[in-house]
N, C-alpha and C positions, 0 to 999 in steps of 0.2 A: 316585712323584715325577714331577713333569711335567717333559719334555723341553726342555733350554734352547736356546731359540730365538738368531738372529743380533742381533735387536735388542736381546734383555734383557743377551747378554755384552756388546755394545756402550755398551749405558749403565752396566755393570757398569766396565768397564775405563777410561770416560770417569771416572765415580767416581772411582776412583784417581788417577789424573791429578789430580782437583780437591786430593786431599789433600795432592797435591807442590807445587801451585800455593801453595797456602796458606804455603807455606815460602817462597816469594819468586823460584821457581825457570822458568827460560822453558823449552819444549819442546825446545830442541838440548840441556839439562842432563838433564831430570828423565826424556827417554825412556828412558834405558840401567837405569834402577830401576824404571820400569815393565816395560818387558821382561825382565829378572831375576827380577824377585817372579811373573808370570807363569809364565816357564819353570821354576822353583824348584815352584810349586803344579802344574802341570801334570805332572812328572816325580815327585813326592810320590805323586800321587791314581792315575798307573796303576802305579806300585811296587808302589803296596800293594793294588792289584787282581791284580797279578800272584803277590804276596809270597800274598796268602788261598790262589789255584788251587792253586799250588805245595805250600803248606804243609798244605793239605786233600787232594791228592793223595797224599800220604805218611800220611797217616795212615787213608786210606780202604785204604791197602797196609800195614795193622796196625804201621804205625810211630808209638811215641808221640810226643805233639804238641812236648813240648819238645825231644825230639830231631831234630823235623820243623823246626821253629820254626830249630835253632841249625846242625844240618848241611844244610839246603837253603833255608830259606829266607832265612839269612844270607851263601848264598854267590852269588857273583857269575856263577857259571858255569850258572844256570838259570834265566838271565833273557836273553830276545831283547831287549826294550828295555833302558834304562837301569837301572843299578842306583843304587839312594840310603841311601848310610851312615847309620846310627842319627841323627847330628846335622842331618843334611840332611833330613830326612824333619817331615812339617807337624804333626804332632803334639807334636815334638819345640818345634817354633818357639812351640809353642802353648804349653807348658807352661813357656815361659822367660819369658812375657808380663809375670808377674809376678817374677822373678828380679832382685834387683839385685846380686848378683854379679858381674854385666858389663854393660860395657853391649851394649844388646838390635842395635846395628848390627854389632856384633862378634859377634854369635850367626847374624846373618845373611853376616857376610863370611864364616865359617867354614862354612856351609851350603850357600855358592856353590861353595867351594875345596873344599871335598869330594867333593860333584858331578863337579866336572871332574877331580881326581884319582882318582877311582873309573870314570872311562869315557874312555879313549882317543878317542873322537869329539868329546870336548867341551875336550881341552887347551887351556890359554888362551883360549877362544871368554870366558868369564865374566869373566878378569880383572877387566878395566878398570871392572865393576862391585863398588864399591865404597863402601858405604853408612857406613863411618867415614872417610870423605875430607875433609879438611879444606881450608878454602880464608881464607884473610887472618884465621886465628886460630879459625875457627870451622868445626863438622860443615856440612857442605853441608844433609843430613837430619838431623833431629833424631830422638832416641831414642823421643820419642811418636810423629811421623811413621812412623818407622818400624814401630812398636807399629800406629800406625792400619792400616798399608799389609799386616799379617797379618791384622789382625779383619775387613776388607774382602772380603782375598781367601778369608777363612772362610764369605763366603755362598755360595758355588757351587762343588760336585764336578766336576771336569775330568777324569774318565773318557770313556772314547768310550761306553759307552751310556747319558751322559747328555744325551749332544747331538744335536739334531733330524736334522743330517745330518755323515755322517762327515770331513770337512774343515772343519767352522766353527770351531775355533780356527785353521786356518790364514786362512782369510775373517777371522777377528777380530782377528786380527796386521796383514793385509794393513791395516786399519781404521785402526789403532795407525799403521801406518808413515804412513797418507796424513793420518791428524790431524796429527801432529808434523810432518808438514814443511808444509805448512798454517799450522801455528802456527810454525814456525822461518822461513816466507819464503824468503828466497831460500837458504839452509842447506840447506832439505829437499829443494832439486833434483841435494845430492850423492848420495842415495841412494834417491829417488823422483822417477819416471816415472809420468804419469795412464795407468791399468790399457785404456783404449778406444787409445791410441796403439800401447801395447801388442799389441794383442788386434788391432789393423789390419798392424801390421808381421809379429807371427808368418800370419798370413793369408798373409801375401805369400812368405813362407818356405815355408808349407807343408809343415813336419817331417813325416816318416812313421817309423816302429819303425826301433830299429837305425843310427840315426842318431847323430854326436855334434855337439852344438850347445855354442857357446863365445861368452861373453860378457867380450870385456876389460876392461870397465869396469861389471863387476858390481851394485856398491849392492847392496840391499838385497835382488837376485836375482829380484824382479817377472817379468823376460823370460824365465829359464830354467824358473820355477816356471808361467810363460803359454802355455810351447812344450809343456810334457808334459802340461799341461790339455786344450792343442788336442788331440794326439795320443789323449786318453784319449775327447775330446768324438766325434772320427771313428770311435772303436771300436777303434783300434790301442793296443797291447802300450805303456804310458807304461812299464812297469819295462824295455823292452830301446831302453837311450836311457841315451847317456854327456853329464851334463850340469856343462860347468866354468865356470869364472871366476875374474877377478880383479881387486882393489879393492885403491886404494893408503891408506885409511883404516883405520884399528884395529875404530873402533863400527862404521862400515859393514860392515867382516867378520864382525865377531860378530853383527850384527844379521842378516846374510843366514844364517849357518849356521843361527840361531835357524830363521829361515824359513821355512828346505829339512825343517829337523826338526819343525819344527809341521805344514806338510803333509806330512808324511810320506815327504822323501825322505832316503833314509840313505846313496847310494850318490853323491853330490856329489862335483866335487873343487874344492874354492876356496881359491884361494892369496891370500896378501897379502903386497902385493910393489909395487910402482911398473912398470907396463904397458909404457912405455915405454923405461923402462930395461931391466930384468929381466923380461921374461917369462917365468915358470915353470911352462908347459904344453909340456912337451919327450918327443920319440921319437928315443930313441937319439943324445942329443946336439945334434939339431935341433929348431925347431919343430915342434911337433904340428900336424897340418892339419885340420882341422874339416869337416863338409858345410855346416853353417850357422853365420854369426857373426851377431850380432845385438849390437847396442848402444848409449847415450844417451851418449857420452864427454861428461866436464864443460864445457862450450862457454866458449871462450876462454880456457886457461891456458897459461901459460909451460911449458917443458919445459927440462932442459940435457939434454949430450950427455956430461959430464963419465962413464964408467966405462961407458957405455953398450952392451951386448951385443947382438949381430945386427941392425949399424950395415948390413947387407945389404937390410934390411926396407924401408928408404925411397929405394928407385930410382929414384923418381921426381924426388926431390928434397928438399931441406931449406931447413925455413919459419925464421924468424928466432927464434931461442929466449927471444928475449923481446919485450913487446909484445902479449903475449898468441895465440900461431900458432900452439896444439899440434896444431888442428882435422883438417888436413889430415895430422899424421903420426899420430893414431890412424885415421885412414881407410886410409892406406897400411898400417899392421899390421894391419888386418885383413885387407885385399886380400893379404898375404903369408901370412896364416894361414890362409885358403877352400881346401880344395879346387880342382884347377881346373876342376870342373863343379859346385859348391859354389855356394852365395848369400850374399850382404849383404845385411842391412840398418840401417839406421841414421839418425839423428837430427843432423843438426846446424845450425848456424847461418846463416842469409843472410850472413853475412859470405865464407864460404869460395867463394859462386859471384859474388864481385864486387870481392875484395879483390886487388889488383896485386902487382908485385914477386916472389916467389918463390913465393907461393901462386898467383898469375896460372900463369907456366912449368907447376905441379905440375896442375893445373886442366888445362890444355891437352895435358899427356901422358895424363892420365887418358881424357879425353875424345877422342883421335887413336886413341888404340891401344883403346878400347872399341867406339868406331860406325864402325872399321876393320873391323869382324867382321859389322856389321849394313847393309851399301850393297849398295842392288841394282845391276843393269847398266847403270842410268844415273846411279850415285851417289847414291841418295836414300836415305834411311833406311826401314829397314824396321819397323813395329811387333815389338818385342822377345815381345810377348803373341802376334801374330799366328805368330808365323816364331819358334820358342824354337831351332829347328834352327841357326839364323844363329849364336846368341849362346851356345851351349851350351858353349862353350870361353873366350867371354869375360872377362877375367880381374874384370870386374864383375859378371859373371855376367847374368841376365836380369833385369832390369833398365825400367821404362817411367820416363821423363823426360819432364817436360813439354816441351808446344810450347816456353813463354817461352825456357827455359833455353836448346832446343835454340837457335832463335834467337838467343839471348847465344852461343852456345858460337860460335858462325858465326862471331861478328865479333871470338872470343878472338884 
């Protein structure tokens, strides 16, 4: 059987998409059922690659096969991956095709819920996918939709030796996540970031093993899943590396676990939770401190303060909470959560290096007590690349700013 290449799953899972299309459905709806039917087939096909080893190993140890079959290979406890209950398993989906004793969305909402009832990793990550959902009287997906959206995903086994090289479903997902926000517009920039911004920022971070790297404003996980790449790319240890996050959207949560578990990371920890409010990456009562934070926060939203925990975090100052001014207090939590010889980096708006009033004041303490660390003895600034010795305590840590900015910053 020939090996499946990046571009035949690509047009493969585009396919699918088409058949949701056909339903009347735009990319911010019908991604969470693509992503589902995926992960459902993906978690099927190496079950039952594991379910054979398992079940052939016991009877190569003169154990008979039905009793191979119902004490080991039914049980949950001799499987390192996922395990998938009778109903959740694609053979199962196949042969309901023709069943009209339910309807066929209801054999799939019950093939999701058993999944994640059957594996603690996956609690509520599948919820919110839900293919008998109704929306102003009617199924969102229809029952043949849904019918189509098995027979689709029945051209292609998603075993790892059937694919060209051993991360292209997680490449195939990343695919998945940059189509849909693509097609969603301005939607898709809650939970994607173009993968080259990416790939420039971890650069400048520079992960090495043994690190823990924290994303507060997660999505779809693009950055933590781009830092253990680097690390793998340089020849260092990607498995000794604490990689967290957190996202205040439901599908963006699930979509990034999906993510982490498509390429193959299992040891994540991603909360979902409001950043700003609640942050839920704590040691011993306090914020957790990271060596690297890296993150895209959603540019220009409202925050409150209403019930808000470790009100310590923004020292610098507080931006108007509406109006749109979160910019500058996701920058401050993260500067609270570095290490203090730790890095940022980060993405945000031209608004936050030109907008007055309390973001001006917050701007100007950032910038005083940063290039406080880097003046030579005649007060000029040092290149933060050239001189890391100056800035190594820096609470922005090292850090190169443009001339322009420098310049603006002079006449803050």
């Amino acid at each position: 059987m020939p090996k499946l290449s990046l571009a035949k799953l690509e047009r493969h899972l585009y396919g699918a998409a088409d058949i949701l299309r056909r339903e009347g459905m735009d990319a911010a709806t019908y991604k969470d059922f693509i992503f589902g039917m995926l992960f459902l087939k993906r978690c099927s096909d190496v079950f039952e690659a594991d379910y054979e080893k398992i079940v052939q190993k016991k009877v190569d140890q003169g154990i008979e096969i039905h009793e191979a079959q119902s004490h080991y290979g039914e049980n949950p406890d001799y499987y390192d991956d996922f395990f998938v209950p009778p109903h959740a398993r694609w053979p199962h989906l196949q042969n309901k095709l023709n069943d009209a004793s339910e309807p066929f969305g209801a054999v799939l909402d019950k093939a999701l819920a058993g999944l994640s009832e059957a594996n603690e990793s996956l609690r509520h990550v599948l919820d919110h996918i839900q293919f008998m959902k109704v929306q102003s009287n009617k199924r969102i997906v229809s029952d043949e939709a849904c019918k189509d959206l098995v027979r689709h995903f029945n051209r292609y086994r998603l075993r790892n030796e059937d694919f060209q090289f051993s991360d292209l479903l997680g490449a195939a997902y990343e695919f998945l996540i940059n189509m849909f926000a693509e097609s969603a517009g301005k939607k898709g920039g809650d939970f994607y970031t173009p993968r080259d911004v990416i790939r420039m920022m971890v650069r400048i971070l520079n992960p090495t093993p043994g690190m823990s790297i924290y994303d507060p404003t997660c999505g779809s996980g693009g950055m933590l899943i781009i830092s253990r790449e680097y690390i793998e790319q340089s020849g260092g240890d990607q498995t000794n590396l604490r990689l967290c996050g957190q996202v205040n959207d439901a599908s963006a949560w699930s979509i990034c676990k999906i993510n982490m578990l498509l390429h193959g990371i299992r040891g994540s920890d991603i909360r979902l939770e409001d950043t700003l409010l609640h942050p839920l990456h704590r040691d011993a009562g306090e914020l957790e401190r990271f060596d690297r934070v890296i993150a895209n926060p959603p540019f220009s939203q409202n925050y409150t303060k209403s019930n808000m925990e470790f009100p310590e975090r923004y020292r610098w100052g507080w931006c108007p909470t509406s109006g749109k001014k979160a910019d500058l207090m996701f920058a401050q939590h993260m500067l609270a959560v570095c290490k203090p010889r730790g890095m940022v980096a980060t993405v945000m708006p031209h608004g936050v290096l030109f907008r007055g009033g309390a973001e001006k004041e917050i701007r100007k303490k950032f910038l005083q007590q940063d290039l406080s660390y880097g003046l030579d003895e005649h007060g000029q600034l040092r290149d933060p690349i050239a001189h890391p010795e100056q800035f190594k305590d820096s609470p922005l840590g090292r850090i190169r700013i443009p001339e322009s900015i420098m310049e603006g910053a002079a006449a803050v």
